[in-house]
N, C-alpha and C positions, 0 to 999 in steps of 0.2 A: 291615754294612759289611765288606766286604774288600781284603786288597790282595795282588796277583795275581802274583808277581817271572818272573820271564822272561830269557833269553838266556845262559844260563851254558853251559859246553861246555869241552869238549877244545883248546887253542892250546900254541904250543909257544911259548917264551920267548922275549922281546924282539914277539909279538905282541900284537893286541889285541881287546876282547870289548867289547860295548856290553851292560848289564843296564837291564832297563825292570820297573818297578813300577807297575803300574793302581791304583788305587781305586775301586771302585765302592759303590754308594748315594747315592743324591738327596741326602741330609742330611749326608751328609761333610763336613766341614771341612776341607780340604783347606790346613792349616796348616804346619808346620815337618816336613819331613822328614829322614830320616836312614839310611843304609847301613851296615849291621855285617855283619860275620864271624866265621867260627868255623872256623880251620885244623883239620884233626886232631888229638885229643887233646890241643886248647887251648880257653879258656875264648872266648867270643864277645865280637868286640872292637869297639868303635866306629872308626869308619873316614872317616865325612863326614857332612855337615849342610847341609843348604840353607833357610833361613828363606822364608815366603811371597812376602815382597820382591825373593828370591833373594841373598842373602848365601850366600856358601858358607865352611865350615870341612873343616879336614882334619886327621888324624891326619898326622905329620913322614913315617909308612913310605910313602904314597902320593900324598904333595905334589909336584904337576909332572908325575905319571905319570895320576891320575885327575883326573877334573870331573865332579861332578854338577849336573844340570841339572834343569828341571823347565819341564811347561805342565801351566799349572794351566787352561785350557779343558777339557784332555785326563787332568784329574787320574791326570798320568802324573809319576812321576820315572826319571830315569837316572845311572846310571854309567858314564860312557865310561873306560873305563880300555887304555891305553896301556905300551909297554913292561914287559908282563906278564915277572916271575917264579917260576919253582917256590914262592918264600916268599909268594906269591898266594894258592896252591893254599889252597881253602878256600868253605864252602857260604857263600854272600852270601844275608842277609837287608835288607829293608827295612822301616821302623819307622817309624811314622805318631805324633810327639809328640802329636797330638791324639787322645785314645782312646788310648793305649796298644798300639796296636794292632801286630802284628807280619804279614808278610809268611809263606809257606811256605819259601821258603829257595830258591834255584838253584844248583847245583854249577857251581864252576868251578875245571879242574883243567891248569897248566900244566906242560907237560914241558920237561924242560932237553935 
């Protein structure tokens, strides 16, 4: 099982960046997900949570600016994140509660 993060990139602030996370393997559980980050020379932080159901939670820094979303046909999740700022700037992982499992990381770096 892996899970696959995608769409991070270069935007300049007050823009915005769509991140997609695949899973793949037949046997995946395709459970409660979840978005974290790791700015520069900071520790990696949680950032959003989507339950199976789809409930979402947010960390208060990016409430009203991001939504995660998810299809679970497509055992895919997203971050649509919205009026991006430099205090963005920061590699975005995604993290599968079921299995432990972590994403490879996609850089997303916004310039002021």
């Amino acid at each position: 099982v892996q899970l696959q993060a995608s769409g991070g990139g270069l935007v300049q602030a007050g823009g915005s960046l769509r991140l997609s996370c695949a899973a793949s393997g037949s046997r995946f559980d395709f459970d409660s997900m979840a978005w974290y980050r790791q700015p520069p020379g900071h520790q990696r932080e949680w950032i959003a949570t989507i339950t199976r159901g789809g409930r979402a939670s947010y960390v208060e820094a990016v409430m009203g600016r991001f939504t995660i979303s998810r299809d679970n046909a497509k055992k895919t999740v997203y971050l649509q994140m919205n009026s991006l700022k430099p205090a963005d700037t920061a590699i975005y992982y995604c993290y599968s509660y079921q299995g432990n499992l972590w994403g490879q990381g996609t850089l997303v770096t916004v310039s002021s």
